[in-house]
C-alpha positions, 0 to 999 in steps of 0.5 A: 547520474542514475534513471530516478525511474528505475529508483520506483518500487514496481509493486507501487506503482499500482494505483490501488496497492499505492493508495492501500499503502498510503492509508495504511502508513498514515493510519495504525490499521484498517479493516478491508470493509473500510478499505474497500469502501475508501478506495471504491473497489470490489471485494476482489480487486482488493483482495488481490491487491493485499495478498500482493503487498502481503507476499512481499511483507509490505503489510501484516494482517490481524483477523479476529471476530467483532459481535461474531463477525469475521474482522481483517485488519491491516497494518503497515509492517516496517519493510513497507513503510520503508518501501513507501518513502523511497517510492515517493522519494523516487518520484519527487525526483523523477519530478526534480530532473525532469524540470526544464 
């Protein structure tokens, strides 16, 4: 029987990136302001932890002007939803074998 612990997506399991990844997948898309206002962290942290799921192609950004304001938008690509739901698969069995 495989470890379901080694199943885990290891960019996941950041509470930060899981939770960007949550709000992207249940939503089309987010701006970082209402991100970072959401998630209650600083403009750094949060940045850092898109730039993490973006090099892995687990998200896809759009930057545009809103009333000539810079807007960054972001997006879940498919690789990331896709690693999203193994990553919850993973752990609802971690929950599975783990009760006696």
């Amino acid at each position: 029987m495989k470890n379901p612990f080694d199943q885990l997506d290891k960019l996941l399991e950041h509470r930060t990136r899981l939770q960007i990844m949550g709000v992207l997948v249940a939503n089309d898309s987010y701006d970082f302001t209402e991100l970072r206002a959401l998630l209650q962290t600083t403009d750094g942290n949060l940045a850092t932890h898109l730039k993490a799921l973006e090099r892995e192609k687990y998200i896809g950004i759009h930057k545009s002007f809103i009333d000539r304001k810079p807007n960054t938008r972001y997006k879940a690509t498919d690789k990331g939803r896709n690693a999203f739901k193994k990553h919850l698969d993973a752990l609802e069995e971690v929950v599975k074998t783990q009760r006696k």
